[in-house]
C-alpha positions as a printed Julia matrix, in Angstrom:
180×3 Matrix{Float64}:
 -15.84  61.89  59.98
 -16.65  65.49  59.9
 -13.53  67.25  57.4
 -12.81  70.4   59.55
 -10.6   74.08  57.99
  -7.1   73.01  58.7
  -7.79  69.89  56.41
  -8.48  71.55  53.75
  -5.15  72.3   51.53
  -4.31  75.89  50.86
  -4.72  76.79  47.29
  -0.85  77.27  46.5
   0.07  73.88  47.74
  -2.1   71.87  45.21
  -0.46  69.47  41.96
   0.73  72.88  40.62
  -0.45  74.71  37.19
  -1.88  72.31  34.63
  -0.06  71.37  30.9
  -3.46  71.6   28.93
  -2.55  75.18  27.78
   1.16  74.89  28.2
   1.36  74.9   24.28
   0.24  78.91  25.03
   2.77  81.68  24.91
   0.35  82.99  27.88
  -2.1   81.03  29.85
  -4.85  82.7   31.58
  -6.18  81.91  35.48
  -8.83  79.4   35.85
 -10.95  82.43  37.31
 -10.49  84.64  34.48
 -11.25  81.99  31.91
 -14.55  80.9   33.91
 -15.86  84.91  33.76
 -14.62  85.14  30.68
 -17.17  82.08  29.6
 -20.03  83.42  31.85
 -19.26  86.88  30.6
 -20.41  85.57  26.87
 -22.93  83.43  27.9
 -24.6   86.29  29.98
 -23.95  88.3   26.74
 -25.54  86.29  24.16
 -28.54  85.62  26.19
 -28.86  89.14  26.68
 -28.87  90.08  22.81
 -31.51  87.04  22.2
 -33.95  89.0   24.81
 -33.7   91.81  23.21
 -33.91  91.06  19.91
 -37.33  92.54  18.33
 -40.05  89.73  18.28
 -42.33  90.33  15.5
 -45.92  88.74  16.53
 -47.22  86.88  13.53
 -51.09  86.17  13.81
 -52.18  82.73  11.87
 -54.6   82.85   9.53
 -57.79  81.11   9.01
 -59.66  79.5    6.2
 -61.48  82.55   5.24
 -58.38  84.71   5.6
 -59.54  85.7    9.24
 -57.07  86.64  11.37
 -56.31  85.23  14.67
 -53.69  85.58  17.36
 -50.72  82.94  17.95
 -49.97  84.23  21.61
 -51.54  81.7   24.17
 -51.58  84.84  26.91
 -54.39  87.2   24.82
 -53.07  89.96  26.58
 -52.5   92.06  23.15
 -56.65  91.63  23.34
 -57.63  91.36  26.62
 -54.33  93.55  28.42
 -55.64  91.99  31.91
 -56.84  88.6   30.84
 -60.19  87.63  31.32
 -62.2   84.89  33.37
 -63.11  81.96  31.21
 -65.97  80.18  30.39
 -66.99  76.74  30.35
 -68.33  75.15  26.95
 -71.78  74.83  26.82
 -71.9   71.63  25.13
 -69.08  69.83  22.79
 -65.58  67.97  23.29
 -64.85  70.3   26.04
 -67.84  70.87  27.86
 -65.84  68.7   31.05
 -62.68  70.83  30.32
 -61.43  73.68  32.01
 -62.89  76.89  30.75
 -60.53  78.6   28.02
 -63.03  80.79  26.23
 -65.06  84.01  27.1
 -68.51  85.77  25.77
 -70.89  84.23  23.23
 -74.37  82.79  23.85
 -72.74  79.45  23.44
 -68.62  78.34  23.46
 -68.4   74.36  21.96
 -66.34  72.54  19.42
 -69.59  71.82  17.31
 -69.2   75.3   16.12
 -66.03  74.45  14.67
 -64.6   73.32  11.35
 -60.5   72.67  10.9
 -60.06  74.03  14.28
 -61.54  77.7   13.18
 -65.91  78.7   13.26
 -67.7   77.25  10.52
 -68.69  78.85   7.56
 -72.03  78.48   5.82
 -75.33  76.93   5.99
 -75.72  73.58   7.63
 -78.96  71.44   8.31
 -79.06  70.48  11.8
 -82.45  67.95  12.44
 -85.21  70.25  11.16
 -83.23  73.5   11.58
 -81.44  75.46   8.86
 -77.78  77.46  10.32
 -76.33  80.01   8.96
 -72.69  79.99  10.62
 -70.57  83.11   9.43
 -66.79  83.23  11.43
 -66.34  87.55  12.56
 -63.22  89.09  13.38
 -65.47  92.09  15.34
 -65.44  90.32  19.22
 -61.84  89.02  19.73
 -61.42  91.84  22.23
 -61.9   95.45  22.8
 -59.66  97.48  19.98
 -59.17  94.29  18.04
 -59.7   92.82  14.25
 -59.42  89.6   15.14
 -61.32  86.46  14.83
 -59.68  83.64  16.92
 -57.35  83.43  20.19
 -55.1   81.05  21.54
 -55.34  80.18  25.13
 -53.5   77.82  27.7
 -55.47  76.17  30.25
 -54.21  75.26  34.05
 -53.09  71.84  32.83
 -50.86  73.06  29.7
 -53.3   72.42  27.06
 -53.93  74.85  24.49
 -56.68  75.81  22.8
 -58.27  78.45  19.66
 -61.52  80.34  20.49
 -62.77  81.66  16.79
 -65.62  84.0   17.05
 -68.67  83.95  14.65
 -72.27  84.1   14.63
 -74.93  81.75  14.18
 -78.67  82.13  12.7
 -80.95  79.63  13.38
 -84.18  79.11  10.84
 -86.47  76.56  11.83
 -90.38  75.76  12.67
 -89.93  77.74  16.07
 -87.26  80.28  14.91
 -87.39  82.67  12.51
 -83.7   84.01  11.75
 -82.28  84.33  15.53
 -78.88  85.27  15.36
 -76.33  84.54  18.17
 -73.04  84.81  18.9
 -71.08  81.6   19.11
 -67.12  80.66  20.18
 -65.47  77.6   18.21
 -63.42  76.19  20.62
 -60.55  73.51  19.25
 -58.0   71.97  20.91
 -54.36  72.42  19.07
């Protein structure tokens, strides 16, 4: 049964005013309390937008610093098109990366680039983390990034020189990428 307009009791024939704040010299109106509460509410969450966020960039292990945003826009203002890995953990992942010769987690150590010489079969590497690439006006070393399904990730920049029977010092540049 369909509840049609003269159903519907007028406002002034209800139970009458309520006794919760009949303890008050004055009560207020139902209305004017409820704008009063969204009044505040819209306040407060106001001031806590506005309030000055000061960006705090972590901090690798050789007192690099990289950014804690997962947007990169301070270093790349209109975003940029990832890359896959070229071989690692991730390699099946979305892309979350950009630039370098090669992007994989075997470039990393603690989640940041590796630092110093490792043997590798019969090839020496040199692996040295840079804060010159993360970006165009940038002196950073690592990034944060958020893929398409919410995971998030830390590019580190650094370079790589390989020494071996059929290489004699060939430097590249190389992206740690760790998951966080």
């Amino acid at each position: 049964m369909a509840l049609t307009l003269e159903q519907i009791p007028d406002h002034e024939s209800g139970p009458g005013r309520s006794v919760a704040l009949s303890a008050l010299k004055t009560t207020g109106k139902r209305r004017t309390v409820l704008r009063a509460i969204t009044l505040g509410a819209l306040t407060l969450g106001t001031v806590a937008l506005t309030f000055p966020r000061r960006a705090k960039a972590e901090v690798g292990p050789n007192a690099l610093s990289g950014w804690d945003r997962t947007d990169c826009r301070d270093a790349y203002p209109v975003g940029y098109d990832e890359d896959q890995d070229t071989s690692g953990d991730h390699v099946n992942a979305y892309g979350a990366c950009v630039g370098g010769a090669w992007r994989s987690s075997d470039f990393c150590e603690s989640g940041w680039h590796k630092y110093g010489t490792y043997t590798e079969g019969d090839v020496q590497v040199d692996h040295t983390a840079v804060s010159t690439t993360c970006g165009t006006t940038t002196m950073k070393n690592a990034w944060r990034w958020t893929t398409p399904d919410g995971k998030t990730y830390r590019c580190s920049d650094g370079f790589s020189t390989y020494w071996g029977p059929d290489q004699a010092g060939y430097t590249y540049l190389t992206i740690c990428r760790s998951r966080l």
